[in-house]
C-alpha positions as CSV (number, residue, x, y, z in Angstrom):
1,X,44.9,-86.3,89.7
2,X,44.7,-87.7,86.3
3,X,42.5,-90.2,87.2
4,X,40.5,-87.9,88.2
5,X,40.5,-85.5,85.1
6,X,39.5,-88.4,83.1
7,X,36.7,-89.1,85.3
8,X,35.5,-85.6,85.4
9,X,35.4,-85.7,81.6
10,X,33.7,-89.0,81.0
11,X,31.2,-87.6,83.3
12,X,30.5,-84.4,81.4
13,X,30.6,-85.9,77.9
14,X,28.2,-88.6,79.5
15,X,25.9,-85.7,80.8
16,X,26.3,-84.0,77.4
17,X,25.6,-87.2,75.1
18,X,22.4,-87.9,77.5
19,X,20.9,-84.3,77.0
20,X,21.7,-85.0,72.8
21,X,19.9,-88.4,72.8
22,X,16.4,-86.7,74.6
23,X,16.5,-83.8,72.2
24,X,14.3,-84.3,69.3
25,X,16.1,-81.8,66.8
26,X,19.1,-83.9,66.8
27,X,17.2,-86.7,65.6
28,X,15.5,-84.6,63.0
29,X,19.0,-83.3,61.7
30,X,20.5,-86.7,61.6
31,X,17.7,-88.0,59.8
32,X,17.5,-85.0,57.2
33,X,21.2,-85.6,56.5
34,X,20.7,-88.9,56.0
35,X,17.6,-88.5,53.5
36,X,19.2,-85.9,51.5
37,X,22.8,-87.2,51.4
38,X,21.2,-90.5,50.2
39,X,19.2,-88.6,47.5
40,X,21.9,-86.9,46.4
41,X,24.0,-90.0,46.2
42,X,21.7,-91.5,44.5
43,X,20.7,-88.9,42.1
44,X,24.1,-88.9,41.2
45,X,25.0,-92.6,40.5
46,X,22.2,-93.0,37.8
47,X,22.9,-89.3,36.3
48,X,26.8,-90.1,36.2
49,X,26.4,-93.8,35.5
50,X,29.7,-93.8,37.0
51,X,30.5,-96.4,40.2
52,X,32.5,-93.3,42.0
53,X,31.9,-91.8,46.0
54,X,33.8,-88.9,44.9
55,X,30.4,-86.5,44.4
56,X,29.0,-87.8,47.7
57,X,32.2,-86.8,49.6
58,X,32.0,-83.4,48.0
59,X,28.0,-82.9,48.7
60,X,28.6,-84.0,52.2
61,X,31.3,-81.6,53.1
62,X,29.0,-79.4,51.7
63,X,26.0,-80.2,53.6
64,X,28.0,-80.1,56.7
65,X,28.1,-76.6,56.4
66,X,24.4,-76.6,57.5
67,X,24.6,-80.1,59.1
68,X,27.1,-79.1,62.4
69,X,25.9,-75.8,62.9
70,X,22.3,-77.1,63.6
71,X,23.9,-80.1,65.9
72,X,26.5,-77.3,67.7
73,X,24.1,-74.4,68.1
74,X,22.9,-75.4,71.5
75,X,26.2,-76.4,73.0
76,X,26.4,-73.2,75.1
77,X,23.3,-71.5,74.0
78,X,21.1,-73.7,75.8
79,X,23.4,-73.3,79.0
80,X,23.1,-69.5,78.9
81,X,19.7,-69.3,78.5
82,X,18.8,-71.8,81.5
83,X,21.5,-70.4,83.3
84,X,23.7,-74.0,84.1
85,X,26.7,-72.2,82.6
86,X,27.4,-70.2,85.6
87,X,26.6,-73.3,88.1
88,X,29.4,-75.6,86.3
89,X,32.0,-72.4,86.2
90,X,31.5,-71.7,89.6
91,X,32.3,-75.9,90.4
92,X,35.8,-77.0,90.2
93,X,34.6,-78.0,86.3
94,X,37.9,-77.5,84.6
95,X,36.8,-75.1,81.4
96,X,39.1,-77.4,78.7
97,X,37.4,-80.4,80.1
98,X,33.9,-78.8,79.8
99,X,34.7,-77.9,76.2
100,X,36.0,-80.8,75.3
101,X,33.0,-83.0,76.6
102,X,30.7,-80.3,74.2
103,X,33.2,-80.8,71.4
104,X,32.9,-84.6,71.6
105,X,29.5,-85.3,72.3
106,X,28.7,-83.0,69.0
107,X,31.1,-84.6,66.6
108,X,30.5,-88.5,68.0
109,X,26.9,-87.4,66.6
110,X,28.3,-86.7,63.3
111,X,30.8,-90.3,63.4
112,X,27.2,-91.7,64.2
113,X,25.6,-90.0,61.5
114,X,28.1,-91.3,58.7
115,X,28.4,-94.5,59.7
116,X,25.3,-95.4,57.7
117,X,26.5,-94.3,54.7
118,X,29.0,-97.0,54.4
119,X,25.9,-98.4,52.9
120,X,27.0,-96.4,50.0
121,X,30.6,-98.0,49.8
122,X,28.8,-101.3,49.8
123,X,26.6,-100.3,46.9
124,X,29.2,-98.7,44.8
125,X,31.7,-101.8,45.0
126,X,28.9,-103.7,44.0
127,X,28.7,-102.2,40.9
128,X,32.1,-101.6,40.1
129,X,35.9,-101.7,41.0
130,X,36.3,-99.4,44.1
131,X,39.7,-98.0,45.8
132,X,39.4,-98.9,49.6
133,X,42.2,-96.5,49.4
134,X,40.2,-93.8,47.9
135,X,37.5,-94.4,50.1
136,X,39.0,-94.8,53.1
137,X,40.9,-91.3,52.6
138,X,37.6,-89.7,51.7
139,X,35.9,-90.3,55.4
140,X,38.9,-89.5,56.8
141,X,39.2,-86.1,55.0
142,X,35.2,-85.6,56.0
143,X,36.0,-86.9,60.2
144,X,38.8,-84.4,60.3
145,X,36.8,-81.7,58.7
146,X,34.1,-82.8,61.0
147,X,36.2,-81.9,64.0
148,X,37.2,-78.4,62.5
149,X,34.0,-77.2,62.0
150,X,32.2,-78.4,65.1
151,X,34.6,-76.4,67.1
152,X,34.2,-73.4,64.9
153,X,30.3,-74.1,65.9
154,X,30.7,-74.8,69.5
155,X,33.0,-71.3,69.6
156,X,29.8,-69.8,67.7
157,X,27.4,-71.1,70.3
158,X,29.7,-69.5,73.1
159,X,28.7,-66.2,71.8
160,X,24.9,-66.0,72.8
161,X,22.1,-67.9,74.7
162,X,20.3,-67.6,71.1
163,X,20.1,-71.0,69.3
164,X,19.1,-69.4,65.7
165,X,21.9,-66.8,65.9
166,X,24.7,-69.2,67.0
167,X,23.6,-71.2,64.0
168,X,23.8,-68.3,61.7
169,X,27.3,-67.0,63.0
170,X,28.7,-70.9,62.8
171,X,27.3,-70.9,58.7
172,X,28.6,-68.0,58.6
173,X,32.2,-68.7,59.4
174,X,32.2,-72.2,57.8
175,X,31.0,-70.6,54.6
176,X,34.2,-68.0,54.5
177,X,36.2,-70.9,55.0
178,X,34.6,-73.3,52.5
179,X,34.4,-70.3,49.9
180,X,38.4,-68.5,50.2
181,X,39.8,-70.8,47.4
182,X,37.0,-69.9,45.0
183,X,37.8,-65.6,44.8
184,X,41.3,-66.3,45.0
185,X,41.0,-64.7,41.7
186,X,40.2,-61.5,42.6
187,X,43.5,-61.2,44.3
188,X,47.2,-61.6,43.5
189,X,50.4,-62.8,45.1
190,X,50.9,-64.2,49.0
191,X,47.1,-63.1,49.6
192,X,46.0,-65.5,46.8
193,X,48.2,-68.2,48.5
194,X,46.9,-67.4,52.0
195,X,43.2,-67.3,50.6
196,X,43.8,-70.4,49.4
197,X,45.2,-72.5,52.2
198,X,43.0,-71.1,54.9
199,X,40.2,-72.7,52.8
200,X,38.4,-76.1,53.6
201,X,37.6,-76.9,50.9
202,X,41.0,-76.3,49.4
203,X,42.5,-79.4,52.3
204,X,39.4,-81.8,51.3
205,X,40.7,-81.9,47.2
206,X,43.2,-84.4,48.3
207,X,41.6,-86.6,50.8
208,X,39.2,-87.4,48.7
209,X,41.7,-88.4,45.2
210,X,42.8,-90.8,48.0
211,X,46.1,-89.3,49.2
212,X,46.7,-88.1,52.8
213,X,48.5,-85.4,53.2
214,X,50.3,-84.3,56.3
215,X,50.2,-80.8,55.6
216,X,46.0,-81.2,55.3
217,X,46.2,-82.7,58.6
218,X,47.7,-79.9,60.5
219,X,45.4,-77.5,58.6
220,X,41.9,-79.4,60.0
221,X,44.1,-80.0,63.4
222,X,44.9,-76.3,63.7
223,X,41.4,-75.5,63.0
224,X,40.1,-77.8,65.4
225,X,42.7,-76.1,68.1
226,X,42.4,-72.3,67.2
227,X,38.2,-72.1,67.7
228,X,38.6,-74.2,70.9
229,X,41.2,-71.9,72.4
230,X,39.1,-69.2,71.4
231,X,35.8,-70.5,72.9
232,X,38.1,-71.3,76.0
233,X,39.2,-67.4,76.1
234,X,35.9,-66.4,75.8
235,X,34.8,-68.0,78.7
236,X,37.0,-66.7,80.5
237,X,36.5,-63.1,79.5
238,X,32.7,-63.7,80.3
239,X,32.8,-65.3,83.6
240,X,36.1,-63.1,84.9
């Protein structure tokens, strides 16, 4: 049986990864990630003159805001419109294994997309003494934001066969959560204190000074969990 579920899964995430590879946009979206992360990067090393990843790690959490809602949009929006939702639910296609080949295939595209950016490690060390430490904690901060936010995106897609509006509704919730530490201001007490740990942003701050904290981990983890159990409730809701 769990031979089975494991082969069930490969085959979906298969059928899902295919499907990513012939689609044009997600070529477009890795590429304009990759052209404007390396500006930035750039632009920042000579403006700085400091050897340092720290601003890159801070634009690029900040660009995946835009970055995984474009790659998650179609997830389920693409199924609803064409109508191939309703042939897999009415299969014996288990909905936690359909998720999770969705939620795989989309964030493998964003492990691809930051792999050549070690390029940057390489050029920073070159110039100066870098903390493998510090930069090993800084991807790993960014992979397990990754994984929140592409299932906050893949939950967003669930909610209509309309690729543009899924987009909107996934910035839309990634922004409140990158943005909840920065008004914390404007309130007082436990709110503050809530505000402040539901933020992303607010978990990333120590990843990327190099320490990993276990606390940060269940946050992104949690994350990760809640927007998948709620795309998996919504399914079930729809197609009851």
């Amino acid at each position: 049986m769990k031979q089975d579920s494991n082969n069930s899964l490969k085959v979906l995430l298969k059928k899902e990864m295919l499907i990513a590879l012939k689609t044009p946009s997600a070529y477009v979206v890795i590429i304009v990630f990759l052209l404007i992360s390396g500006y930035l990067f750039a632009d920042g090393l000579f403006l700085s003159n400091v050897a340092t990843l720290r601003p890159f790690f801070t634009l690029t959490g900040i660009m995946f805001l835009f970055f995984i809602p474009a790659l998650t949009m179609r997830s389920f929006s693409e199924e609803f419109r064409n109508g191939t939702l309703e042939v897999l639910v009415t299969h014996p296609v288990s909905r936690t294994r359909l998720i999770a080949a969705k939620l795989l295939s989309s964030y493998l595209i964003v492990v691809a997309s930051l792999v050549p950016t070690i390029f940057y490690v390489i050029v920073v060390a070159s110039l100066g003494n870098i903390d493998p430490g510090t930069a090993f904690a800084g991807y790993l901060g960014l992979l397990f934001l990754a994984a929140g936010y592409v299932s906050a995106g893949v939950f967003a897609s669930s909610l209509t066969q309309n690729q543009v509006v899924a987009f909107i509704i996934a910035l839309f919730i990634l922004f409140i959560f990158f943005i909840l530490d920065k008004v914390t201001a404007l309130t007082t007490g436990s709110v503050a204190y809530i505000m402040q740990y539901a933020s992303s942003d607010f978990h990333l701050a120590s990843f990327y000074k190099g320490a990993i904290d276990l606390r940060d981990v269940v946050y992104f983890l949690g994350v990760t969990i809640f927007f998948s159990s709620m795309t998996s409730k919504w399914l079930e809701l729809r197609f009851k």
